[in-house]
SEMI-830569 format. One record per residue (C-alpha): y, z, x; residue number from 1; residue in three letters. Coordinates in steps of 0.25 Angstrom, whole numbers, plus 5000, padded with zeros to 4 digits. Layout:
N
<y = Y | z = Z | x = X | k = NUM | r = ala> $
...
END
This chain:
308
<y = 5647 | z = 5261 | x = 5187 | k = 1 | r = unk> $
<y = 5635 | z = 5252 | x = 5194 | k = 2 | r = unk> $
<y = 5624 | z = 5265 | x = 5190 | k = 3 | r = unk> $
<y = 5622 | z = 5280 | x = 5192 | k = 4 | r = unk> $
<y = 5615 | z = 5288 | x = 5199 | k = 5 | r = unk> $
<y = 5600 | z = 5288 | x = 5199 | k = 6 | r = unk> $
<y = 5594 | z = 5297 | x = 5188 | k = 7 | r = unk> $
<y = 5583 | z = 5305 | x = 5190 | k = 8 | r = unk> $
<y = 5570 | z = 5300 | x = 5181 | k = 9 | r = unk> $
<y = 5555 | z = 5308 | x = 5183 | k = 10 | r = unk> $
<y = 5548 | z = 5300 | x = 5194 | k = 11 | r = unk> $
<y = 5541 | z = 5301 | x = 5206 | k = 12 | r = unk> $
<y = 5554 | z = 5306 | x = 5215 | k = 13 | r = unk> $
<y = 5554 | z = 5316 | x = 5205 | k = 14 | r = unk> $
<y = 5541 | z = 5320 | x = 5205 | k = 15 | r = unk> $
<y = 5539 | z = 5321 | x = 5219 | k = 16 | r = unk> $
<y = 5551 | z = 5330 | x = 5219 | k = 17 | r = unk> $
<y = 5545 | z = 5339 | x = 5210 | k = 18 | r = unk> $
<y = 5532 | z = 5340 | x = 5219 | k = 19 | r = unk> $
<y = 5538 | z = 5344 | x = 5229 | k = 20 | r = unk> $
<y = 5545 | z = 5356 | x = 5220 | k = 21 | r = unk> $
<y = 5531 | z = 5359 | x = 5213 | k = 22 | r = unk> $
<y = 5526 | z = 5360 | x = 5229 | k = 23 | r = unk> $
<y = 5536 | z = 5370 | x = 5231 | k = 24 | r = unk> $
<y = 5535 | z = 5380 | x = 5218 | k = 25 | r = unk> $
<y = 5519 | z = 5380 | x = 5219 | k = 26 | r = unk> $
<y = 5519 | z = 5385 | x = 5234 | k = 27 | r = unk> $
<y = 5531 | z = 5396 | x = 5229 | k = 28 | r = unk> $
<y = 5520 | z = 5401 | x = 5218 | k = 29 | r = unk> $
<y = 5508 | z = 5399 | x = 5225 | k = 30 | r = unk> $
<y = 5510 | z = 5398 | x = 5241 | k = 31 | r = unk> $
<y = 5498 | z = 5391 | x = 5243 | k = 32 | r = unk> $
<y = 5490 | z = 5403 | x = 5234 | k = 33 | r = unk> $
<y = 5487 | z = 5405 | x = 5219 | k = 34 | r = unk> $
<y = 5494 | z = 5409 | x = 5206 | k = 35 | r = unk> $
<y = 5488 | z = 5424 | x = 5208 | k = 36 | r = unk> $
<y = 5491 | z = 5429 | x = 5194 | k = 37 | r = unk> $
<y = 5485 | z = 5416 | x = 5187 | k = 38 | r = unk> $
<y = 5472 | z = 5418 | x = 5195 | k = 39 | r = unk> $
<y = 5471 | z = 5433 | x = 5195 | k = 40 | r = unk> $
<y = 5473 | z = 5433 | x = 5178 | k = 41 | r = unk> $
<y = 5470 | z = 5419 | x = 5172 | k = 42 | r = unk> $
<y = 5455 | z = 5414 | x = 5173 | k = 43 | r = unk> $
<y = 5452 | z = 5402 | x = 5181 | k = 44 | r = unk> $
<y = 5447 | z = 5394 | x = 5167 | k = 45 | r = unk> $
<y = 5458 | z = 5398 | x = 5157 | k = 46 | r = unk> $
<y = 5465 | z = 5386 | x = 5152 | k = 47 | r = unk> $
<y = 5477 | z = 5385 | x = 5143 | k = 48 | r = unk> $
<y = 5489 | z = 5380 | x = 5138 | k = 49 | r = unk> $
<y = 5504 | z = 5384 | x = 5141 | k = 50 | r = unk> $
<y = 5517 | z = 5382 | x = 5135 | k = 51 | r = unk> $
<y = 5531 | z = 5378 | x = 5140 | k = 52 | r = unk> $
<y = 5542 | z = 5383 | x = 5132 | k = 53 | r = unk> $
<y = 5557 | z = 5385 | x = 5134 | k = 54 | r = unk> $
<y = 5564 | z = 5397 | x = 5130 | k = 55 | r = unk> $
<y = 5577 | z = 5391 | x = 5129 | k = 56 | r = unk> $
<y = 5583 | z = 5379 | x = 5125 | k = 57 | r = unk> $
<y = 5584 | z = 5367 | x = 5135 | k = 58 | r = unk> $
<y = 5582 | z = 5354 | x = 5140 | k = 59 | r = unk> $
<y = 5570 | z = 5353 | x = 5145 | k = 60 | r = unk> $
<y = 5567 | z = 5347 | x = 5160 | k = 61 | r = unk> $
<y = 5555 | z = 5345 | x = 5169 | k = 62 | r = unk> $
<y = 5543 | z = 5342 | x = 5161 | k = 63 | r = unk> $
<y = 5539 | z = 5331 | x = 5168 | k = 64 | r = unk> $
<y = 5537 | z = 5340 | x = 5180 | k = 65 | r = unk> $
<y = 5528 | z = 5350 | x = 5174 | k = 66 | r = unk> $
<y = 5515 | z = 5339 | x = 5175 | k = 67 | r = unk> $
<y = 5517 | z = 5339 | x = 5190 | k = 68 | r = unk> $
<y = 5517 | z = 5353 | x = 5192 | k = 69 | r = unk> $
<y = 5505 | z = 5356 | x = 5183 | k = 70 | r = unk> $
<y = 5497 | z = 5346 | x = 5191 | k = 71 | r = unk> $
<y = 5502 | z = 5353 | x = 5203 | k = 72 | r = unk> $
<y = 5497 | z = 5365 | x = 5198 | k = 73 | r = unk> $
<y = 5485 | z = 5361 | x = 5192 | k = 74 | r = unk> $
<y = 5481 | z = 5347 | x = 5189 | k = 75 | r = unk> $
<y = 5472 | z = 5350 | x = 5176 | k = 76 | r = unk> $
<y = 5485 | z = 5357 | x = 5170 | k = 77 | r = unk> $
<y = 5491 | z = 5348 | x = 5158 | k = 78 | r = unk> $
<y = 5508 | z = 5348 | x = 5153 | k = 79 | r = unk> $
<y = 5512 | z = 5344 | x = 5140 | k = 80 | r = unk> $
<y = 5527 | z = 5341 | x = 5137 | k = 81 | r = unk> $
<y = 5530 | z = 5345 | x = 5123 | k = 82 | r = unk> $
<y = 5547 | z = 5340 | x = 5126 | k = 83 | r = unk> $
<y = 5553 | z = 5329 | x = 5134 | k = 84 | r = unk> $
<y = 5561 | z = 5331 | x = 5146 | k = 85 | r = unk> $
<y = 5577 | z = 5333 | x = 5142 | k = 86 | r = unk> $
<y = 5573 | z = 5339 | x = 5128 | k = 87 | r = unk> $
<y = 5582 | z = 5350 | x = 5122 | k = 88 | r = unk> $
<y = 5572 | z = 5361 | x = 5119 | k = 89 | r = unk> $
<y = 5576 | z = 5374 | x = 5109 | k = 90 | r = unk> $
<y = 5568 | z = 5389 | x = 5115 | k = 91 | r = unk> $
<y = 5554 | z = 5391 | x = 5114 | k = 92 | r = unk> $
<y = 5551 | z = 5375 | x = 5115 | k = 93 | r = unk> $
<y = 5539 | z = 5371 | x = 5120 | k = 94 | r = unk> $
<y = 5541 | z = 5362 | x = 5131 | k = 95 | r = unk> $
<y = 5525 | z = 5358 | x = 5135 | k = 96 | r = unk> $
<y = 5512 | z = 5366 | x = 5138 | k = 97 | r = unk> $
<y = 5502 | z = 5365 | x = 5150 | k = 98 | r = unk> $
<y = 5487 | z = 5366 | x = 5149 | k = 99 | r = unk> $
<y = 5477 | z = 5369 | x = 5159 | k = 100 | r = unk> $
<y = 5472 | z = 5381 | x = 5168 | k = 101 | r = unk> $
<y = 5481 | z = 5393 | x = 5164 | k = 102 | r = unk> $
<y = 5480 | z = 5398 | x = 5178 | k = 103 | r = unk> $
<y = 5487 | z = 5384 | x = 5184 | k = 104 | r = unk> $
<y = 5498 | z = 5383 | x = 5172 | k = 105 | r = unk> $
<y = 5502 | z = 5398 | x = 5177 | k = 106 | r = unk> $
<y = 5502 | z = 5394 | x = 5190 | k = 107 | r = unk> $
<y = 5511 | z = 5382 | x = 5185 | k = 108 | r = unk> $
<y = 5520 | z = 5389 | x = 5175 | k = 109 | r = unk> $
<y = 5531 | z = 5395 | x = 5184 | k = 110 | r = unk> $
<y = 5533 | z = 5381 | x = 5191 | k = 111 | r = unk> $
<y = 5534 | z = 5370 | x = 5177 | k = 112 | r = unk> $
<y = 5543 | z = 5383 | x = 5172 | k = 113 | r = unk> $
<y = 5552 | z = 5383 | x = 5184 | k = 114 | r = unk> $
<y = 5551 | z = 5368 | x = 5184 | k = 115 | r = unk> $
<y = 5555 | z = 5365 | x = 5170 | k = 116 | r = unk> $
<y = 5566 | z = 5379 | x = 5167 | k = 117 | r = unk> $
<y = 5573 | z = 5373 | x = 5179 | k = 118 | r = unk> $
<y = 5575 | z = 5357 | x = 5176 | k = 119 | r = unk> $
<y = 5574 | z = 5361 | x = 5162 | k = 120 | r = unk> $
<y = 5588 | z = 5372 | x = 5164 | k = 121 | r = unk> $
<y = 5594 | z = 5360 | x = 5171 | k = 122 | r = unk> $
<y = 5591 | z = 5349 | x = 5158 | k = 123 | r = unk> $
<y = 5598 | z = 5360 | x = 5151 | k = 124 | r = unk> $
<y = 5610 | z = 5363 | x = 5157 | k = 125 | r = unk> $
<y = 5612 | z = 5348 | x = 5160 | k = 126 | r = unk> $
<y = 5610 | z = 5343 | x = 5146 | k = 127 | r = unk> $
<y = 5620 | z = 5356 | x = 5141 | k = 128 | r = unk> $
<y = 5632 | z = 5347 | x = 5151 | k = 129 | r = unk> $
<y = 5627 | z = 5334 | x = 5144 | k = 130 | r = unk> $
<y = 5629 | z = 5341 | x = 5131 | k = 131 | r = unk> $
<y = 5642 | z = 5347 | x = 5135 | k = 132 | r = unk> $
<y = 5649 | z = 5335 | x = 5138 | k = 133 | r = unk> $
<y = 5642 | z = 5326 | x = 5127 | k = 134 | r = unk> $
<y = 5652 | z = 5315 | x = 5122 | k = 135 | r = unk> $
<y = 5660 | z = 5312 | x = 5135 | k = 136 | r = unk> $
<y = 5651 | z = 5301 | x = 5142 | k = 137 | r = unk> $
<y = 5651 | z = 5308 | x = 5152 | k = 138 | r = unk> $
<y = 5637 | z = 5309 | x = 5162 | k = 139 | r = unk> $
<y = 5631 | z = 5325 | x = 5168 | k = 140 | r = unk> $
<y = 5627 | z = 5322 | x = 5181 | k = 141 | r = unk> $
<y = 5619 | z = 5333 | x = 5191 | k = 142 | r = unk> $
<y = 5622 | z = 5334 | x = 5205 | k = 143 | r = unk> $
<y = 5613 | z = 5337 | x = 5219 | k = 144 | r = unk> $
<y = 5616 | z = 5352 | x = 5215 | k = 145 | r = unk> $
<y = 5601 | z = 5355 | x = 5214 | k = 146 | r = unk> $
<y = 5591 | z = 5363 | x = 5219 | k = 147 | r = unk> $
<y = 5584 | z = 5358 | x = 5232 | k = 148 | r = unk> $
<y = 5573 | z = 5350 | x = 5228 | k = 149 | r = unk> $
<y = 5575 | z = 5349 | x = 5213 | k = 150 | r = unk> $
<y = 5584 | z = 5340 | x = 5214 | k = 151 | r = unk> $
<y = 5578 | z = 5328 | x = 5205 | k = 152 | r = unk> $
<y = 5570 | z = 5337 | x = 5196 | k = 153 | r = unk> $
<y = 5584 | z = 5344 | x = 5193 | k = 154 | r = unk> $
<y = 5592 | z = 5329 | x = 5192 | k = 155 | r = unk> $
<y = 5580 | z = 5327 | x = 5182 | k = 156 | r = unk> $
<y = 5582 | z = 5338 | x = 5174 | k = 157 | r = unk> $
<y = 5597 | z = 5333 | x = 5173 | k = 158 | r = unk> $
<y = 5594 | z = 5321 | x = 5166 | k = 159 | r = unk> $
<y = 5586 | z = 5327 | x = 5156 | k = 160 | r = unk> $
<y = 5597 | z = 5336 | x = 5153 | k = 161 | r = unk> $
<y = 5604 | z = 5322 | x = 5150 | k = 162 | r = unk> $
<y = 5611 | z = 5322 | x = 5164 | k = 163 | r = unk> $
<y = 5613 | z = 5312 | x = 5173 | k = 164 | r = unk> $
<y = 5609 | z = 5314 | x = 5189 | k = 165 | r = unk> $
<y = 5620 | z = 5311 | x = 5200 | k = 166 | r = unk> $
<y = 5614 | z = 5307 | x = 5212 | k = 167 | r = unk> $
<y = 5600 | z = 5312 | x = 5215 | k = 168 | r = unk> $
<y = 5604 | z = 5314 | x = 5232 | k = 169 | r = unk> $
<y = 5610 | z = 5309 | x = 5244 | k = 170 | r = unk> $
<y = 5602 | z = 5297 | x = 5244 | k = 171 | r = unk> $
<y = 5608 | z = 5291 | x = 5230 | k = 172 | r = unk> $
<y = 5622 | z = 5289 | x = 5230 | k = 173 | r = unk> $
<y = 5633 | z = 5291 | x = 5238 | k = 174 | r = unk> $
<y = 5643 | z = 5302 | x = 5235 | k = 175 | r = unk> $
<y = 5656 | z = 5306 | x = 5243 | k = 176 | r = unk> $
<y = 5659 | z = 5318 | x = 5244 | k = 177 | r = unk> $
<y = 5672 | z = 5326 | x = 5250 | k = 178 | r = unk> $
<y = 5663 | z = 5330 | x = 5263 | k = 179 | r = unk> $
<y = 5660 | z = 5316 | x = 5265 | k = 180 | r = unk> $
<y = 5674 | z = 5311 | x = 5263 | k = 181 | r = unk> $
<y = 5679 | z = 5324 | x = 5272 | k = 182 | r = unk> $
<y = 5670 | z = 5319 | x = 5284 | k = 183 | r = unk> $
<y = 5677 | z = 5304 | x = 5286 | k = 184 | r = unk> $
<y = 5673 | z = 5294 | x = 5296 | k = 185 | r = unk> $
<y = 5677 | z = 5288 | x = 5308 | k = 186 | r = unk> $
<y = 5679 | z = 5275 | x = 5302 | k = 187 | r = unk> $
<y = 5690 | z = 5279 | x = 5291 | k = 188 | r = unk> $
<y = 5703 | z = 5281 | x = 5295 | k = 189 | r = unk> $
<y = 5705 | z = 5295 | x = 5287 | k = 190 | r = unk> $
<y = 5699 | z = 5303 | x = 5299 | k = 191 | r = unk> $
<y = 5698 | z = 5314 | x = 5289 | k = 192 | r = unk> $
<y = 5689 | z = 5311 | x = 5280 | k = 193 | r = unk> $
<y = 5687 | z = 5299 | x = 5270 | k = 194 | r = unk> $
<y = 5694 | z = 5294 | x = 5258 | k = 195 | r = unk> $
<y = 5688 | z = 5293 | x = 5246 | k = 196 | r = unk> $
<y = 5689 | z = 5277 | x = 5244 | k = 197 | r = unk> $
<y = 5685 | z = 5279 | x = 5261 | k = 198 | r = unk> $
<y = 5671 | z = 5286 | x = 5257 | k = 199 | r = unk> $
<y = 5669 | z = 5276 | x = 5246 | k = 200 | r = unk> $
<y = 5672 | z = 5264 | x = 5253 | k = 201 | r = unk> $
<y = 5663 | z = 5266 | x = 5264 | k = 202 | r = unk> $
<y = 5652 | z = 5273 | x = 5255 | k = 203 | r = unk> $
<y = 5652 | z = 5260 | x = 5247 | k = 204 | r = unk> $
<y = 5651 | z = 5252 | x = 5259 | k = 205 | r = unk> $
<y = 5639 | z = 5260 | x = 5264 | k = 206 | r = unk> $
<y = 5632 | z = 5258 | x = 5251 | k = 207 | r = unk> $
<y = 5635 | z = 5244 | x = 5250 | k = 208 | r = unk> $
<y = 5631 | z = 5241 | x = 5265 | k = 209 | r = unk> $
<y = 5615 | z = 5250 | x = 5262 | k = 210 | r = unk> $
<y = 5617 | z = 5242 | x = 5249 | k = 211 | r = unk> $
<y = 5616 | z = 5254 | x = 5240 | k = 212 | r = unk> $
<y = 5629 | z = 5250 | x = 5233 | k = 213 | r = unk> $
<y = 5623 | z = 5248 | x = 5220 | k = 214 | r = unk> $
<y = 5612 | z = 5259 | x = 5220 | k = 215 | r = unk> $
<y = 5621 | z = 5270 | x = 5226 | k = 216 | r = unk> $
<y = 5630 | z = 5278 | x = 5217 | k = 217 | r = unk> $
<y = 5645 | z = 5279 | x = 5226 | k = 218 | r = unk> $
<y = 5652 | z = 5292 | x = 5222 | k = 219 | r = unk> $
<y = 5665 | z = 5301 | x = 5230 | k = 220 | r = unk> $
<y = 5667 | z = 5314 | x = 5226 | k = 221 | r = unk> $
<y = 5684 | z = 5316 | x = 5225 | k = 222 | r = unk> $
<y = 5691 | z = 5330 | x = 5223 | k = 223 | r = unk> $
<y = 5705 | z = 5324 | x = 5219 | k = 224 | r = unk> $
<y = 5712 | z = 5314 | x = 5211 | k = 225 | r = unk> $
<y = 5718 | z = 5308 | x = 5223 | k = 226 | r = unk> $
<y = 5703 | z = 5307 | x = 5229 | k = 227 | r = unk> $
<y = 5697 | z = 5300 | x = 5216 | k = 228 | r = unk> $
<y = 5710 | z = 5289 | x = 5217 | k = 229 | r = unk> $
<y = 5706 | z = 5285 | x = 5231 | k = 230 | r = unk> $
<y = 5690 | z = 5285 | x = 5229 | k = 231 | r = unk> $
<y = 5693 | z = 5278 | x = 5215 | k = 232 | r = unk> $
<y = 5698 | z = 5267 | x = 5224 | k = 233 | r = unk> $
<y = 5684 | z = 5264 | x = 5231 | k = 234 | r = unk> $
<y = 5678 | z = 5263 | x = 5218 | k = 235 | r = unk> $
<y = 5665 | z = 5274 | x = 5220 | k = 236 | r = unk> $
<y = 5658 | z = 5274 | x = 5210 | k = 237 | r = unk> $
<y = 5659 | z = 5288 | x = 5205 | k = 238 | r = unk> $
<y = 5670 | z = 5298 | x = 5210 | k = 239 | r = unk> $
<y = 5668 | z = 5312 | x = 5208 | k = 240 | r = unk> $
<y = 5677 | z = 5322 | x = 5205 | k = 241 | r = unk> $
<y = 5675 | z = 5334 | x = 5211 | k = 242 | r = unk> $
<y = 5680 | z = 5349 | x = 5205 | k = 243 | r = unk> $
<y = 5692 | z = 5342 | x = 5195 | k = 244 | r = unk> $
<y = 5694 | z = 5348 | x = 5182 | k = 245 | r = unk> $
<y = 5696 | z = 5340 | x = 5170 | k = 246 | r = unk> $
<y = 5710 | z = 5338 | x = 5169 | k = 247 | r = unk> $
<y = 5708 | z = 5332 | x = 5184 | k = 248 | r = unk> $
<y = 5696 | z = 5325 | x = 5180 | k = 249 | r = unk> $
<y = 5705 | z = 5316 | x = 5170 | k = 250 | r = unk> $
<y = 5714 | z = 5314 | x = 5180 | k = 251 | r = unk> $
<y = 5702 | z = 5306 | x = 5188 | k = 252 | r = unk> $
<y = 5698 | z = 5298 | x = 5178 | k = 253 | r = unk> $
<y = 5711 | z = 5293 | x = 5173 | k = 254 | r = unk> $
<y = 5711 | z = 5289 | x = 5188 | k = 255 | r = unk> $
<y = 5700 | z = 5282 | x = 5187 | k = 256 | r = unk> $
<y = 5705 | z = 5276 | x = 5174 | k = 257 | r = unk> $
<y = 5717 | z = 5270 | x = 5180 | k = 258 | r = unk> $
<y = 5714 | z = 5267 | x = 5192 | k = 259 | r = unk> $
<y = 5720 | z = 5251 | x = 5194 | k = 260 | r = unk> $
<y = 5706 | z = 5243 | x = 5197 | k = 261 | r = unk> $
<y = 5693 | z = 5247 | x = 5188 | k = 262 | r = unk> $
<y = 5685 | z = 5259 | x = 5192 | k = 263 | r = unk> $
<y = 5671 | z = 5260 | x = 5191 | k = 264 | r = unk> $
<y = 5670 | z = 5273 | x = 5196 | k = 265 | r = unk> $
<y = 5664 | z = 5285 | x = 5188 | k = 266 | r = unk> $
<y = 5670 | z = 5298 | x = 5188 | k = 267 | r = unk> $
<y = 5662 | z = 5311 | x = 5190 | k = 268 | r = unk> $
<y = 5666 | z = 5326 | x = 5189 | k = 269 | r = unk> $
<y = 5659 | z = 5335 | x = 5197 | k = 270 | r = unk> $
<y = 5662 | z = 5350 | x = 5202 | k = 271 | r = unk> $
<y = 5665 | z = 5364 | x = 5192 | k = 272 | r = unk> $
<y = 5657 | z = 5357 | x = 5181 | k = 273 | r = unk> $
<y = 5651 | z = 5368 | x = 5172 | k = 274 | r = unk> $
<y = 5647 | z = 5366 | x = 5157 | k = 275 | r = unk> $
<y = 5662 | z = 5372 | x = 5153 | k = 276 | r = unk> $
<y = 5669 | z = 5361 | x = 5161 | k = 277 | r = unk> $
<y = 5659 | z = 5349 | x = 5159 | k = 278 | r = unk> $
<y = 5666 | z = 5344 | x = 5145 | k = 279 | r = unk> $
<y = 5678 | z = 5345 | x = 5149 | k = 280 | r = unk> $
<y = 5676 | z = 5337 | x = 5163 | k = 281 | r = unk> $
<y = 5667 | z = 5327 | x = 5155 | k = 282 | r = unk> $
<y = 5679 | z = 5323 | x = 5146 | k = 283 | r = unk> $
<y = 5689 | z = 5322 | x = 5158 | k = 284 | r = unk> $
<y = 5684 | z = 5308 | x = 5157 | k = 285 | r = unk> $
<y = 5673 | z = 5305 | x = 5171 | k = 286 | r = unk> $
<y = 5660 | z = 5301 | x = 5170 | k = 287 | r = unk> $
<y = 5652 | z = 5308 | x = 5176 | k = 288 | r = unk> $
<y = 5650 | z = 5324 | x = 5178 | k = 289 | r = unk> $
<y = 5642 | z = 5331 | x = 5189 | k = 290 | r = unk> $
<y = 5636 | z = 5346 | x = 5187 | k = 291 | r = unk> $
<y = 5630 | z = 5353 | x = 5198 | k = 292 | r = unk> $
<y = 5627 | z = 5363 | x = 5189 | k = 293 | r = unk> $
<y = 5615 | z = 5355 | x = 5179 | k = 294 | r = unk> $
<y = 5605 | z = 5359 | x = 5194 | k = 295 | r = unk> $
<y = 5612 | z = 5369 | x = 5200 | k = 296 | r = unk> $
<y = 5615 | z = 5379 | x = 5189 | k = 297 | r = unk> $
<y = 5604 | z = 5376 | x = 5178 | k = 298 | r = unk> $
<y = 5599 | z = 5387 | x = 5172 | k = 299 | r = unk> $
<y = 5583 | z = 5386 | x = 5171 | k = 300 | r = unk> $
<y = 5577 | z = 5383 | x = 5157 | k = 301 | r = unk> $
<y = 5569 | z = 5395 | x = 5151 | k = 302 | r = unk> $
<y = 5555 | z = 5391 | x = 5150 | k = 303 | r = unk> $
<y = 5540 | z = 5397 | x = 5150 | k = 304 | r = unk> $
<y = 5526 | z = 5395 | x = 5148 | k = 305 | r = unk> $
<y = 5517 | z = 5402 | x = 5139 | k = 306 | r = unk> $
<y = 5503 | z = 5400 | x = 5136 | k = 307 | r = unk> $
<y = 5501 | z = 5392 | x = 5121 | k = 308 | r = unk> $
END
């Protein structure tokens, strides 16, 4: 296949997009006031340092946010990473420390906390389906099953559970789905909806014609073997089988196999995947499988702060 979908690296998209987060959570605690208990107890001078730790083992996510939302906080307080991003800690690992005013890391605490549990659940669960499934060749991919403005934060924490990111939006590759090939068009002759090899043929015309064909991933989501045949025959460039056990998922891919003129395209299996069930679809032979579960269902990394 020509390339895959973009992947998600820590720049400035990405950074704004946590802006815009930090914006959020420091007017939930705060709504335009001040950190009341940290002023009411802890003296305006008092400076210190505080630890991160995890208190249970993980992959370790988000680090290079917490700079940003200290500054946000308070521009004098300092992060020190003790790990890299995507490393497997053990419990009780030291992760980094803060120093500065006591008062603004208290204030800070809750949000690096959220912040890093939550990216850092997401590492985990993502590295334990790499894992899983180690030997077959196969790639993890994420969905756009994520939470509403996380998106690139929780597609980052995928790739440093040593997943790969499917497409980041609506904006960067084209995939058919049954709804689109339900609606049909006036133009085809199948009044009830497209074809698969219909939607792919005048998909790739449209991306050929914005001259997006060699930027712009081309992939059809098919429910039955039938399906795969016909859209096998426009030569998308991933087909996606959607909800099929194992048993039919080998069934696709000899398909694919056989099929009379070389076929380029990639299979990927998508729908009922849990870590039970990952193995076993991995060694039916696709290439690719997408879990909306790695965002969706991640269960957040148990971390705290304590003071050194």
């Amino acid at each position: 296949m020509k390339h895959d979908f973009r992947q998600v690296e820590w720049d400035s998209d990405i950074e704004g997009d946590l802006l815009r987060l930090i914006d959020i959570a420091v007017w939930e605690d705060r709504r335009g006031g001040d950190d009341l208990t940290s002023i009411a107890l802890i003296p305006s001078d008092a400076n210190g340092e505080a630890v991160i730790r995890v208190r249970q083992d993980g992959v370790i996510a988000g680090l290079l946010a917490v700079p940003t939302i200290l500054k946000c906080i308070d521009k004098s307080l300092c992060w020190h990473p003790l790990c890299d991003e995507g490393y497997a800690v053990e419990s009780d690992t030291k992760i980094g420390f803060i120093t500065g005013s006591i008062r603004s890391i208290l204030t800070a605490e809750r949000i690096v906390l959220n912040l890093l549990g939550k990216l850092s659940g997401i590492a985990t669960l993502t590295r334990q389906y790499v894992e899983t499934i180690s030997g077959t060749n196969v790639k993890i991919y994420d969905t756009r099953k994520t939470t509403l403005g996380w998106r690139t934060l929780e597609k980052y924490a995928v790739r440093c559970g040593g997943g790969t990111n499917h497409r980041t939006g609506l904006f960067d590759a084209v995939l058919i789905k049954d709804n689109h090939l339900a609606f049909g068009n006036d133009e085809v002759v199948n009044t009830s909806g497209f074809t698969p090899s219909e939607a792919v043929k005048i998909a790739r015309k449209f991306l050929t014609e914005k001259g997006l064909n060699e930027t712009a991933l081309l992939e059809i989501e098919v429910d039955t073997l039938e399906q795969l045949t016909d859209a096998l025959s426009a030569s998308p460039d991933i087909v996606l089988l959607d909800n099929m056990k194992p048993e039919m998922l080998r069934e696709a891919v000899t398909i694919r196999n056989k099929a009379r003129q070389p076929i380029t395209s990639e299979l990927e299996a998508s729908g009922g995947v849990n870590i039970k069930t990952v193995r076993a679809i991995a060694e039916s032979g696709v290439e690719r499988v997408s879990v909306g579960a790695l965002t969706h269902s991640a269960i957040g990394l148990d971390i705290g702060l304590d003071y050194l």
